[in-house]
C-alpha positions as CSV (number, residue, x, y, z in Angstrom):
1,X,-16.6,16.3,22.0
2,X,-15.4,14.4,18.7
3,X,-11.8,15.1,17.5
4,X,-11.5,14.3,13.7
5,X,-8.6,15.2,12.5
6,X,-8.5,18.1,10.1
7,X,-6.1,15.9,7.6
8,X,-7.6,13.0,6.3
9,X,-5.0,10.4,4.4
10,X,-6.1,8.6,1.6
11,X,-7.2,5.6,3.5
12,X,-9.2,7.1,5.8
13,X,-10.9,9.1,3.0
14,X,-11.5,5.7,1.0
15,X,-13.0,4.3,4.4
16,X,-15.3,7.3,4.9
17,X,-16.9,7.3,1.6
18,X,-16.7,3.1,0.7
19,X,-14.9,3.0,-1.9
20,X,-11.1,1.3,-3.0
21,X,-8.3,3.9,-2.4
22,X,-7.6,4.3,-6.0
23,X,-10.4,5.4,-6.6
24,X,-9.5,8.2,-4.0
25,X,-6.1,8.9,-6.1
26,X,-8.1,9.0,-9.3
27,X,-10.0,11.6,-8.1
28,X,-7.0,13.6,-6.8
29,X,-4.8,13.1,-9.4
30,X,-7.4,14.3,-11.6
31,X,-7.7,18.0,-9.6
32,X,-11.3,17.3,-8.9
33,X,-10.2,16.5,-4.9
34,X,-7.9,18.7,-3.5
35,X,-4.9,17.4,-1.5
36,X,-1.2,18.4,-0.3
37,X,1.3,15.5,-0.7
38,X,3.5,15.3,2.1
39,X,5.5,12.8,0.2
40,X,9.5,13.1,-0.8
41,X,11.6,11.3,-3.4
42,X,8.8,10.5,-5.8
43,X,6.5,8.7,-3.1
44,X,3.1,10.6,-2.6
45,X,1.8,10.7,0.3
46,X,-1.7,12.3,0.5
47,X,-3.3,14.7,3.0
48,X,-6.7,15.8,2.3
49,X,-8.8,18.4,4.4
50,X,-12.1,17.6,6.2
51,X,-13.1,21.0,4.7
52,X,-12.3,19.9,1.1
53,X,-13.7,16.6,1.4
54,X,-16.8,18.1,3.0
55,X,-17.1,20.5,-0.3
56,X,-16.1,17.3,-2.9
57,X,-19.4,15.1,-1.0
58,X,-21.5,18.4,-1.3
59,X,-20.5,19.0,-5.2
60,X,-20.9,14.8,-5.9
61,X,-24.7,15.4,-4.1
62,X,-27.4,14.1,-6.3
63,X,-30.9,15.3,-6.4
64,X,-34.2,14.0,-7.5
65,X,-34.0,16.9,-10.4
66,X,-30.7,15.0,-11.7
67,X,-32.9,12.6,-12.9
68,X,-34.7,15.0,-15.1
69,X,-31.7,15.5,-17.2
């Protein structure tokens, strides 16, 4: 039995999907993926749910009909 974390940090996020991790804080800082910042003392420090990352892929999912647009 697999056990991924429920908390992703923005590294491993940025690893999952291929892509540089400020590309990952763009996309938080911009609301449209959700994350708690565990951070203090004006250093963030990201968490983001397997749940919520799970619904940003699904919402960011293309289909043939997007073409058509």
């Amino acid at each position: 039995m697999s056990h991924e974390p429920k908390d992703l940090t923005v590294e491993q996020v940025a690893e999952e999907l291929q892509v540089h991790k400020n590309r990952v804080y763009s996309w938080i800082q911009s609301g449209e993926l959700p994350a708690i910042d565990i951070g203090r003392l004006g250093r963030h420090n990201y968490r983001i749910s397997r749940v919520d990352l799970d619904a940003f892929k699904q919402a960011r999912r293309t289909t043939r009909d997007d073409d058509d647009r």
